[in-house]
VOVO-512310 format. One record per residue (C-alpha): residue number from 1; residue in three letters; chain; x, z negated, y negated. Coordinates in steps of 0.001 Angstrom, whole numbers. Last residue first. Example, Ala and Ser with C-alpha at 12.3 -4.5 7.8 and 13.67 -1.06 7.14 Angstrom:
% VOVO-512310
2|SER|A|13670|-7140|1060 .
1|ALA|A|12300|-7800|4500 .
***
This chain:
% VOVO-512310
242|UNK|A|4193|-15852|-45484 .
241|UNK|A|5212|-19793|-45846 .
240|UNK|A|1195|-20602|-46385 .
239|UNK|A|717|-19261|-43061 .
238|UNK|A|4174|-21107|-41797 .
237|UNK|A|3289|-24270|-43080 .
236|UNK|A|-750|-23818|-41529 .
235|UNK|A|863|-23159|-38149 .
234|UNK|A|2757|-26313|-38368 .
233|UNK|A|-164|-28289|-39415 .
232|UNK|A|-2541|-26820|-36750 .
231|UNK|A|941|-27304|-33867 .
230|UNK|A|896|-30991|-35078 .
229|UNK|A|-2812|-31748|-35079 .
228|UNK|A|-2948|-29899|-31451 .
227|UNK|A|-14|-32227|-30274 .
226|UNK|A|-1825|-35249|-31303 .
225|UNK|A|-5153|-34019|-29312 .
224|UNK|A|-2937|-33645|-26255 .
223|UNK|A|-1586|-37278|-26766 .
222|UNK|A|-4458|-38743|-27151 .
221|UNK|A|-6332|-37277|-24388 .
220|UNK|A|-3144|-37510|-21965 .
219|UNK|A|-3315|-41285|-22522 .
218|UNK|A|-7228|-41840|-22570 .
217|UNK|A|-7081|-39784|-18728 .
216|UNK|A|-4431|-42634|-17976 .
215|UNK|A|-5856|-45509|-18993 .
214|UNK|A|-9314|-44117|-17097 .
213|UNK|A|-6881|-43530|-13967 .
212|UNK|A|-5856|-47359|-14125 .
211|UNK|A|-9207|-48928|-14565 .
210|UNK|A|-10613|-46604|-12258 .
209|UNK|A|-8433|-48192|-9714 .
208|UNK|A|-10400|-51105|-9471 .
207|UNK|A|-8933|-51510|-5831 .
206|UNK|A|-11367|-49061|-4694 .
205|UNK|A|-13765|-46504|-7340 .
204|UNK|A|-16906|-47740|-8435 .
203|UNK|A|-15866|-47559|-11927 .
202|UNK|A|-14871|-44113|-11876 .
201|UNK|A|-17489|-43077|-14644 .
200|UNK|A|-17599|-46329|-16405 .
199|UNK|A|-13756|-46198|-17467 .
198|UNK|A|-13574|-42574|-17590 .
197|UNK|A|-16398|-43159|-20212 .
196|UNK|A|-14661|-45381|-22335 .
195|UNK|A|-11313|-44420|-22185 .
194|UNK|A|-12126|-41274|-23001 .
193|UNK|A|-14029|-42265|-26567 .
192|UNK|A|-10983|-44397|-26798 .
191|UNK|A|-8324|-41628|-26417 .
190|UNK|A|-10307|-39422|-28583 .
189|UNK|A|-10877|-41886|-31484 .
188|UNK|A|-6979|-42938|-31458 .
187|UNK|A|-6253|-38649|-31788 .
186|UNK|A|-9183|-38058|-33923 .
185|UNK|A|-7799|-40472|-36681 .
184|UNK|A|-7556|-44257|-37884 .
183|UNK|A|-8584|-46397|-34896 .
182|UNK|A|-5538|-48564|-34641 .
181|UNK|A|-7063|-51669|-36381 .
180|UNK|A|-9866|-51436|-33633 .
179|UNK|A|-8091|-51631|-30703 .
178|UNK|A|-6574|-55386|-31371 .
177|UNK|A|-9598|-56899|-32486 .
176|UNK|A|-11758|-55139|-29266 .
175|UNK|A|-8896|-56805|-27228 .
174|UNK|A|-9172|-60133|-28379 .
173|UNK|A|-13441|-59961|-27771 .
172|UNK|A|-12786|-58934|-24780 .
171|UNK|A|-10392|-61510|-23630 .
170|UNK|A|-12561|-64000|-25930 .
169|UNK|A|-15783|-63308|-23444 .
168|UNK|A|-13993|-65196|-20666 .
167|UNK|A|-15727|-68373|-21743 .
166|UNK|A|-18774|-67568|-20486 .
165|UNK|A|-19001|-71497|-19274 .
164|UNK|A|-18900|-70731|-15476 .
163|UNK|A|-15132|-72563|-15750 .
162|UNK|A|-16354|-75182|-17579 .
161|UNK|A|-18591|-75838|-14499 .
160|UNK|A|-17568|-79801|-13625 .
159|UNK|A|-15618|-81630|-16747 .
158|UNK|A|-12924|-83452|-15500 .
157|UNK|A|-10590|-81537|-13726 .
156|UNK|A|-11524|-78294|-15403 .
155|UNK|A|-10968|-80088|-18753 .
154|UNK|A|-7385|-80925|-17484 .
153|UNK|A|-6599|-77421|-16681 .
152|UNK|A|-7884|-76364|-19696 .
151|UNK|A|-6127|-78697|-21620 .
150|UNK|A|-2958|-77796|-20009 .
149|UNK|A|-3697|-73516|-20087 .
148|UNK|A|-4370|-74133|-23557 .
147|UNK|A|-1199|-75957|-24625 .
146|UNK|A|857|-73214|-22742 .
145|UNK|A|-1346|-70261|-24197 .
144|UNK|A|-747|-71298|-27945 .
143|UNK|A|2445|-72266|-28028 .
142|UNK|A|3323|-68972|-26581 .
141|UNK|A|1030|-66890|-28744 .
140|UNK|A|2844|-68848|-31762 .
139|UNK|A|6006|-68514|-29748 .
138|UNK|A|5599|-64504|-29812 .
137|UNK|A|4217|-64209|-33428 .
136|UNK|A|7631|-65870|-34577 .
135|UNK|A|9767|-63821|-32455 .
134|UNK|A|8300|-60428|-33864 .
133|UNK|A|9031|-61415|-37719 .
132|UNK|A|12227|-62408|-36706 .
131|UNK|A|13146|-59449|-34697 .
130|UNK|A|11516|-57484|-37769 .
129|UNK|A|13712|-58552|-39877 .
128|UNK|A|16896|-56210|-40225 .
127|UNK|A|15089|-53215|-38558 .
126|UNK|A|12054|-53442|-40973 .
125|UNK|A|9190|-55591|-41205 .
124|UNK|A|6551|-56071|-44105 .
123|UNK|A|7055|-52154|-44818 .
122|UNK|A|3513|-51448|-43990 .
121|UNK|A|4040|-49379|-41010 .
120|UNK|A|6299|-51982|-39499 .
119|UNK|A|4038|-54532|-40436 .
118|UNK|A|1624|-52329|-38099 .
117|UNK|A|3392|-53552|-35293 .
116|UNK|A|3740|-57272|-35643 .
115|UNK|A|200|-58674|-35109 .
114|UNK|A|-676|-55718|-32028 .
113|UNK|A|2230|-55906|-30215 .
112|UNK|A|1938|-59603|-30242 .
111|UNK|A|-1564|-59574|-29134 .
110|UNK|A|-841|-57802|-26136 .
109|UNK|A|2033|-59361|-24854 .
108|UNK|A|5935|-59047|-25338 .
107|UNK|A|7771|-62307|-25065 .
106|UNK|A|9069|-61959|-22274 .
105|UNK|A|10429|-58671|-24115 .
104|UNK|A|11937|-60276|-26736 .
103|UNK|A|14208|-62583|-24840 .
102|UNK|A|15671|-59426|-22908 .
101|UNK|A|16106|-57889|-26717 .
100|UNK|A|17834|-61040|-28105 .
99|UNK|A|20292|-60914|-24958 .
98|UNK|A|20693|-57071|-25105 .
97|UNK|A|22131|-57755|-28710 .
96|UNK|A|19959|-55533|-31509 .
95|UNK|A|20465|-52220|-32879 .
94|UNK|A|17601|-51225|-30065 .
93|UNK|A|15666|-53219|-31846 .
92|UNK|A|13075|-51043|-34763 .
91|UNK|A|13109|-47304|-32187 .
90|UNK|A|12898|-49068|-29230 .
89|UNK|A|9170|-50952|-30607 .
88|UNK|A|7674|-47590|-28950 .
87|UNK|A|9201|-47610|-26235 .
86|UNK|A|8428|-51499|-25454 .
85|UNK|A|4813|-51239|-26035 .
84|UNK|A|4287|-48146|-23950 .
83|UNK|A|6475|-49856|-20934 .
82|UNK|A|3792|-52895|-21782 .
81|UNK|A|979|-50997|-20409 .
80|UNK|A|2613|-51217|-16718 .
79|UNK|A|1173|-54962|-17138 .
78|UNK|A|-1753|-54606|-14599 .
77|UNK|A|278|-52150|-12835 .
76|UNK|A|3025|-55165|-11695 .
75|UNK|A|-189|-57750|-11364 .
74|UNK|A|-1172|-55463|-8984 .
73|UNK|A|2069|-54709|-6819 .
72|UNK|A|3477|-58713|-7250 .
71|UNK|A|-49|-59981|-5943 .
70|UNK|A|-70|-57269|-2898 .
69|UNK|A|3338|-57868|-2635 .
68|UNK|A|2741|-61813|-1882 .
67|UNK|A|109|-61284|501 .
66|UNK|A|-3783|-62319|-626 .
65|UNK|A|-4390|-65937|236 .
64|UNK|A|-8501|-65402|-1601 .
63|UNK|A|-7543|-67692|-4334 .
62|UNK|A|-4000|-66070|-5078 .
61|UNK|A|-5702|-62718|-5720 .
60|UNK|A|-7995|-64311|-7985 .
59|UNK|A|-4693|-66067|-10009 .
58|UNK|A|-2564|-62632|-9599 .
57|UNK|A|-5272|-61171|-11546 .
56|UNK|A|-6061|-63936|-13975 .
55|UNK|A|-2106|-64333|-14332 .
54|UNK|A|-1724|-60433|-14971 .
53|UNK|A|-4541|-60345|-18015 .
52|UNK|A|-3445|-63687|-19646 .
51|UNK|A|1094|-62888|-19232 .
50|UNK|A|3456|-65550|-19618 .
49|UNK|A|5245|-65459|-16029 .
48|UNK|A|6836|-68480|-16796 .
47|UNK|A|5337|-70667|-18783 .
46|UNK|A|1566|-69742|-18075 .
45|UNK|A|2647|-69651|-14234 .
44|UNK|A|4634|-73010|-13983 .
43|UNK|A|1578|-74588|-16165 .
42|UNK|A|-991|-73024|-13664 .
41|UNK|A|1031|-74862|-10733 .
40|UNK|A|1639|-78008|-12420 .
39|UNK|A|-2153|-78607|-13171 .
38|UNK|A|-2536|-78086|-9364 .
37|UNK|A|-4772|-75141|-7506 .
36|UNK|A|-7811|-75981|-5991 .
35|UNK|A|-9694|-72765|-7617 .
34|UNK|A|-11410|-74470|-9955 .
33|UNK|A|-7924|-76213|-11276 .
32|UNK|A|-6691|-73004|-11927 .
31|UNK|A|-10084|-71568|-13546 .
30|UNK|A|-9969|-74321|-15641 .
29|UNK|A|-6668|-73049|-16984 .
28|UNK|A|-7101|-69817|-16919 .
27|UNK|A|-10521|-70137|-19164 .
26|UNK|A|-8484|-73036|-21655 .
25|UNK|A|-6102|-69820|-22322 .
24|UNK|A|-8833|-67116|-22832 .
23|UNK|A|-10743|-69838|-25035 .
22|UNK|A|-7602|-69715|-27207 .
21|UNK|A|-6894|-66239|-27337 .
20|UNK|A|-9420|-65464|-30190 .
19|UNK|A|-8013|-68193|-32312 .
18|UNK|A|-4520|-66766|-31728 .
17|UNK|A|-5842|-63219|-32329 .
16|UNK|A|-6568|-64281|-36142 .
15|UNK|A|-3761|-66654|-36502 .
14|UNK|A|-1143|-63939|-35552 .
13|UNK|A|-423|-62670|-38913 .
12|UNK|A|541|-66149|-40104 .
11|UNK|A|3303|-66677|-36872 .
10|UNK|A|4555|-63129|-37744 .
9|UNK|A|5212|-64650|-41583 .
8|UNK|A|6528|-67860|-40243 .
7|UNK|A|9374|-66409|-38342 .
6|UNK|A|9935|-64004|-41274 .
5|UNK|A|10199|-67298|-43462 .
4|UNK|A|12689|-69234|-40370 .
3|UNK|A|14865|-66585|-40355 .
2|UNK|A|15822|-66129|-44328 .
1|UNK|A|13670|-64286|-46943 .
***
């Protein structure tokens, strides 16, 4: 397959999260022109900064004149997810050009991660192609959110309430498509069942904050329940070595 069919092939696995993201990306944008701000302005952001969850944030935080490192410190931690997204895609580009792996990682968002990843697994991608494969599921999602956040803006212009429309029931209904592939064993299952409750337990804590120590609770989980699997299959090896 050349470029432009691997390019095509991450565009087709994205359909599924692209529908889901497209109420997301008409809620920003009426939310924009809700809050006073100009169509210009929420283009600027979806086309630059390029990131739903972080441009809500920085978007609220903007309404209420909050200082500029406030909005760059939160909408920083809002996105610190993406550090486990790019470590674990090293492994497939770190072959490639730093140029094509800069571009790649504006381009790296939630749904993304979640399209191209598991072609990995599969055997669909591979170091030679996945780039390609990966590119073409980021400017479908970019497409996407640009010509959503426009419309939306426009619609919020024109049509009063859209923002109070419930609309902003696709980012968890996006998000609940993109966990749920991954839930294959005790270690996924653990992190989310921690997740979960951390999440309600310390949601009353400042600065949503519980958001962030829930995240990182369902981290450790996983991971120490992944490290028990390993050290009961090693120390099965060695009983069935003796």
């Amino acid at each position: 397959m050349n470029a432009f069919q691997n390019a095509q092939r991450g565009a087709l696995a994205s359909i599924p999260m692209i529908i889901g993201g497209i109420p997301f990306g008409l809620l920003f944008g009426s939310l924009a022109a809700a809050n006073g701000l100009s169509i210009w302005f929420a283009i600027a952001m979806s086309s630059i900064v390029f990131a739903g969850s972080a441009q809500f944030v920085a978007l609220g935080l903007i309404a209420v004149d909050a200082p500029l490192w406030v909005i760059v410190l939160t909408t920083f931690v809002v996105n610190l997810r993406h550090i486990l997204y790019a470590a674990d895609l090293l492994r497939f580009v770190k072959h490639l050009p730093i140029r094509l792996r800069l571009f790649m990682g504006f381009g790296l968002i939630d749904e993304t991660y979640a399209a191209v990843r598991p072609m990995y697994d599969m055997g669909s991608a591979n170091k030679s192609n996945g780039h390609q494969v990966y590119i073409g599921s980021f400017l479908s999602f970019y497409f996407m959110w640009n010509v959503t956040t426009i419309v939306g803006a426009l619609a919020g212009e024109f049509i009063p309430g859209i923002s109070e429309w419930g609309l902003e029931f696709a980012m968890v209904a996006t998000f609940i498509g993109i966990v749920t592939p991954y839930l294959r064993n005790v270690s996924y299952w653990g992190a989310f069942a921690v997740a979960i409750v951390a999440s309600i337990a310390l949601k009353d804590m400042p600065n949503h904050l519980g958001l962030i120590v829930a995240t990182l609770l369902a981290v450790l989980a996983g991971y120490c329940l992944d490290r028990m699997k390993i050290n009961s299959t090693q120390a099965g090896v060695a009983n069935d070595d003796c």
